[in-house]
N, C-alpha and C positions, 0 to 999 in steps of 0.2 A: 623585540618581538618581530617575527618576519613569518611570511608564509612558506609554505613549500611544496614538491607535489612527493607524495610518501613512496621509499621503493616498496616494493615485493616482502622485503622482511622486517617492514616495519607495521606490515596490516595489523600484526596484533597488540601493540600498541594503540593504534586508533579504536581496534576492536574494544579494549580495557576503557577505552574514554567513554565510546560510545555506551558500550554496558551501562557506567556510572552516571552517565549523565541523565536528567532528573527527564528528559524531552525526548531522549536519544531512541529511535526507533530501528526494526528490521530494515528501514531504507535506508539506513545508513550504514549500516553493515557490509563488511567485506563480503560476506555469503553472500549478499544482495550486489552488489556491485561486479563479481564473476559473475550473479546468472545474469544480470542484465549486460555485460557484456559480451555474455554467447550468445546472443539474441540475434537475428539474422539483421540486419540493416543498423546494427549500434555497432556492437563489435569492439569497442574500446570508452574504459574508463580509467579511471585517475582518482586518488583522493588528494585533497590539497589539505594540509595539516598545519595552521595558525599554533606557530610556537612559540611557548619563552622560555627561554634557554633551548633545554631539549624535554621540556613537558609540552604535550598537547592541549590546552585553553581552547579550540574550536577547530573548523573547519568543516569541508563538507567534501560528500562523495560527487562527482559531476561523471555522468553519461552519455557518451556522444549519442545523438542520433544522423545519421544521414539524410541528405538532400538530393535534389536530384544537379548535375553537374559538377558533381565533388565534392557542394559544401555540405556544412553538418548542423545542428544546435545543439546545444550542450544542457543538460537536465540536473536540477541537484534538488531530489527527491525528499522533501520534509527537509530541507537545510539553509542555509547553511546552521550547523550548530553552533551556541554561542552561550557565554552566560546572562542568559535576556534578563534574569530577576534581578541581577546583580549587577549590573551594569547602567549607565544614561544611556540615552540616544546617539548622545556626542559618542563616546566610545563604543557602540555597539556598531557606528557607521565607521570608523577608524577601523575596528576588528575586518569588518565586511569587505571595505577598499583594500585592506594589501591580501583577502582573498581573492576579489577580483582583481585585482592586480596577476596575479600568478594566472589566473584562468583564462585574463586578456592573452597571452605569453601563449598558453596553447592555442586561444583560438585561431591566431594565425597562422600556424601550421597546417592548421585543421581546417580553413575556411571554414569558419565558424560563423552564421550571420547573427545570433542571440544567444544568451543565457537566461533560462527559466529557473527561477525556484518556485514550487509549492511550500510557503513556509511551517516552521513547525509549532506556530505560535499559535495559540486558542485566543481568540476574539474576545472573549467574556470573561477568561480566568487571570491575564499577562495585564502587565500594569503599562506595559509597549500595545496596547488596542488599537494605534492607526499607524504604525511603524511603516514606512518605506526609506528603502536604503539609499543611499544617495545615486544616482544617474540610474533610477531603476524607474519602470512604472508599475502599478498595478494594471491589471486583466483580469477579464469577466468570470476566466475558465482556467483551469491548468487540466492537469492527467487526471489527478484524483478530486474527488470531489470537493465541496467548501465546508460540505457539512456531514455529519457523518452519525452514527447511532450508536451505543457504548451499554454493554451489561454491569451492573457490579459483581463480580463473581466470589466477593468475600459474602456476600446474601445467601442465606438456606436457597435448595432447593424447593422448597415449598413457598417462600417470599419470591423468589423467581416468576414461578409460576401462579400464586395470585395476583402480581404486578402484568402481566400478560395482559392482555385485550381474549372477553370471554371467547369470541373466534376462534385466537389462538390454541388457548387449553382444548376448543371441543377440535380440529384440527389434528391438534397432537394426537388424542385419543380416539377418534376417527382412525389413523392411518395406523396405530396400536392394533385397534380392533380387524381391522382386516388384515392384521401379517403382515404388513411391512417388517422388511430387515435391513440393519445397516451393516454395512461391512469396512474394513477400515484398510490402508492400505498405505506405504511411509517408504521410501527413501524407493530401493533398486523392485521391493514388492510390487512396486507400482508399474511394471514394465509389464507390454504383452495387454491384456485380453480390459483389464481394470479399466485404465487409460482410453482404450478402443470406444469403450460403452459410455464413458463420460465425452468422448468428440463426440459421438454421435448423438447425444442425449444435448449438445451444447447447440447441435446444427439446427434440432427442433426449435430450441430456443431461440437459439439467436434467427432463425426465420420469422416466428414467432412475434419477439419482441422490439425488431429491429436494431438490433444491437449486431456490432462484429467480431466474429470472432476469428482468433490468433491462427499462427499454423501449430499441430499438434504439437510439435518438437518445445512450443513454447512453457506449454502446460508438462509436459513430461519434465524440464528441467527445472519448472520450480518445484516439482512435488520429488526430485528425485537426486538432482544436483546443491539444490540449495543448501541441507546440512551438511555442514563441515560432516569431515570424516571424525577427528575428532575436536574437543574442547583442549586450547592449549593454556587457560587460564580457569579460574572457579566461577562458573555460570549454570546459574540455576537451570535457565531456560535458551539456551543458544538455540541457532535459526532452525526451523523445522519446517517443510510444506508436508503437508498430509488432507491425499484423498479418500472421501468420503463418499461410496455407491450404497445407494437406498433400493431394494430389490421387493416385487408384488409376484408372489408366486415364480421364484428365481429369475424374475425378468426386470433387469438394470432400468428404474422409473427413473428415478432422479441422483444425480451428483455435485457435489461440491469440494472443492479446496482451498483447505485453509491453511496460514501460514501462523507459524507462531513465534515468540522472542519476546524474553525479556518477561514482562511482567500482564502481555496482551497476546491473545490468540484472535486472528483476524478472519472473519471470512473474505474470501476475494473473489473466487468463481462460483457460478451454481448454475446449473443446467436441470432440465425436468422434462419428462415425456409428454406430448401433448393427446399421445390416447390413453394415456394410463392418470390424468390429472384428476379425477375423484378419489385416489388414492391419499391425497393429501400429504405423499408421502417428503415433498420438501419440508413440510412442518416438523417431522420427527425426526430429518436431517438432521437440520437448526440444532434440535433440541439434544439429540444426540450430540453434538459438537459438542455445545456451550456445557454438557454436564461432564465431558471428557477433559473442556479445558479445567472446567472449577474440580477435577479430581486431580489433576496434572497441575494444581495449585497456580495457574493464574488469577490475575485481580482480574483482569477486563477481558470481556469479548464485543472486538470491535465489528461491525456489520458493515463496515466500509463504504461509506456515502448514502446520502439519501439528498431527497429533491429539497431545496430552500423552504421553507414558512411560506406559508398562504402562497404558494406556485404552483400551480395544478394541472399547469402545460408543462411542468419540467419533463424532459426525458427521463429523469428518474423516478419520477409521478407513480409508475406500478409497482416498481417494486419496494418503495417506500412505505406502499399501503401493508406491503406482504409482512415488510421489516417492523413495522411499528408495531405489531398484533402483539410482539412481542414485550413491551414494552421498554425500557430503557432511559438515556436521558442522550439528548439532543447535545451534540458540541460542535462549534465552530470556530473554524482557522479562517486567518487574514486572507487578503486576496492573494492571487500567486503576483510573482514580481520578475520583469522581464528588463535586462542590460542589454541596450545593441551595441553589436559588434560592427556593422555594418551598415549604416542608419539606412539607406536608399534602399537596400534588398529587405531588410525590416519591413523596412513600410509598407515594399510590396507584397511579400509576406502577409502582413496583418490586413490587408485590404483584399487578399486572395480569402481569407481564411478569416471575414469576417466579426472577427473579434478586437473589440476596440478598448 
């Protein structure tokens, strides 16, 4: 058993793993790994692929990010994958060490001060609930959130929408009754005027809610780069970004994009007019998504973070209250876990950036 970092013509072999594996998400995917490596200030990724023989048994995607003075840190998004059910601790930290093993190998090329993972492990459902990998620690925060919000989409439409919060339902039917329309828009469609209306609709928002947002180019390549051109193997559901504009009397109120893979259609972005907000027209956004994934035969539609239990100062405080209306069921992943590369610039690092 050794690690490695996989060529170019081997993505689709990771691809087939990933597919298969029971945890294995869009962030581990090669789709996912180009777009985050056209991303202006990453620029380079790597899969590192834990083999025996020449089967795939685990591994994860890592994404550089850049620093300022050359150095980088390296990101492995929901990873590393592994078989958690099936395995002890003892072996699951063996498997981890000769992945970071290989990772230590690039990060000195790369001035590399740490490796992060957000792991892909649920808190409540993994028989591993306090798993940290050996020379790693946990942290307070990673990229994506700890906790997150999840439809059943194998549920009627009409169970859907009695499980709601009454809000929700009248909401929905609210921005029904005055004309909202959604428009849908998927790969090269999405170029030109669609895209325009959702930055701008993103600006209100993120003024708004204090949140930041990306440079266009960011949002245009996942709604437009991320699917493959084609499937080289049998996948139901391979990587999709698809935007979604919500229009009141042809005028672009509110947008979202969403990403989809595998067995889960996610939301990730969503922006909303701030003079057009009695519209209520982000409700029938939502709702339009979730009834396009459960037609599109996904199980779940993920809503992508919300603020922790009884935390009411979270930053994600608002729009958890938007998220929950809907109802759903609450899951949580372990903490993220952070390897220095570098211990002294670490530390500085983590004392700059307040997270302990």
């Amino acid at each position: 058993m050794k690690a490695k970092i996989l060529a170019k013509s081997e993505e689709i072999i990771w691809d087939e793993f990933v597919n298969s594996h029971p945890i294995g998400s869009i962030h581990q995917s090669s789709a996912w790994a180009r777009f985050q490596g056209a991303i202006k200030g990453r620029g380079q990724y790597w899969i590192i692929g834990l083999m025996d023989d020449k089967k795939i048994i685990g591994g994860t995607v890592v994404v550089r990010h850049k620093m300022p003075k050359g150095f980088s840190w390296f990101y492995g998004s929901r990873g590393p994958l592994l078989d958690y059910e099936n395995l002890t601790e003892k072996e699951i930290n063996e498997q981890a060490a000769l992945i970071l093993e290989e990772i230590t190998k690039l990060a000195k090329t790369e001035k590399a001060i740490f490796l992060r993972f957000d792991t892909p492990i649920l808190a409540k459902t993994s028989k591993h609930t306090s798993l940290l990998f050996k020379n790693f620690r946990k942290i307070k925060e990673g990229f994506y959130p700890q906790d997150t919000l999840v439809l059943d989409l194998e549920k009627s439409e009409e169970e859907l929408l009695s499980e709601m919060k009454p809000k929700g339902r009248y909401n929905i039917k609210l921005a029904e009754k005055k004309g909202v329309k959604v428009e849908e828009y998927r790969g090269k469609k999405a170029l030109g005027k669609a895209m325009d209306d959702f930055y701008e609709l993103l600006g209100d928002t993120t003024a708004r809610d204090g949140f930041t947002r990306h440079p266009k180019e960011v949002y245009v390549a996942m709604v437009e780069n991320l699917t493959p051109e084609k499937t080289q193997f049998n996948m139901s559901h391979p990587p999709e970004g698809i935007l979604y504009i919500a229009k009141f009397e042809n005028i672009p109120v509110a947008g979202m994009i969403a990403v989809s893979y595998k067995d889960a259609t996610t939301y990730y972005y969503g922006a909303s007019s701030n003079e057009y907000r009695n519209t209520m027209a982000p409700y029938l956004l939502q709702w339009h998504a979730i009834k396009e994934a459960k037609k599109e035969g996904f199980k779940w539609y993920d809503f992508m973070g919300i603020s922790p239990e009884n935390n009411e100062k979270h930053k994600l405080s608002g729009v958890t209250d938007f998220k929950n209306k809907f109802g759903g069921t609450r899951l949580t992943y372990l903490l993220p876990q952070e390897h220095a590369f570098k211990k002294l610039l670490y530390l500085a690092y983590r004392l700059k950036n307040v997270v302990k």
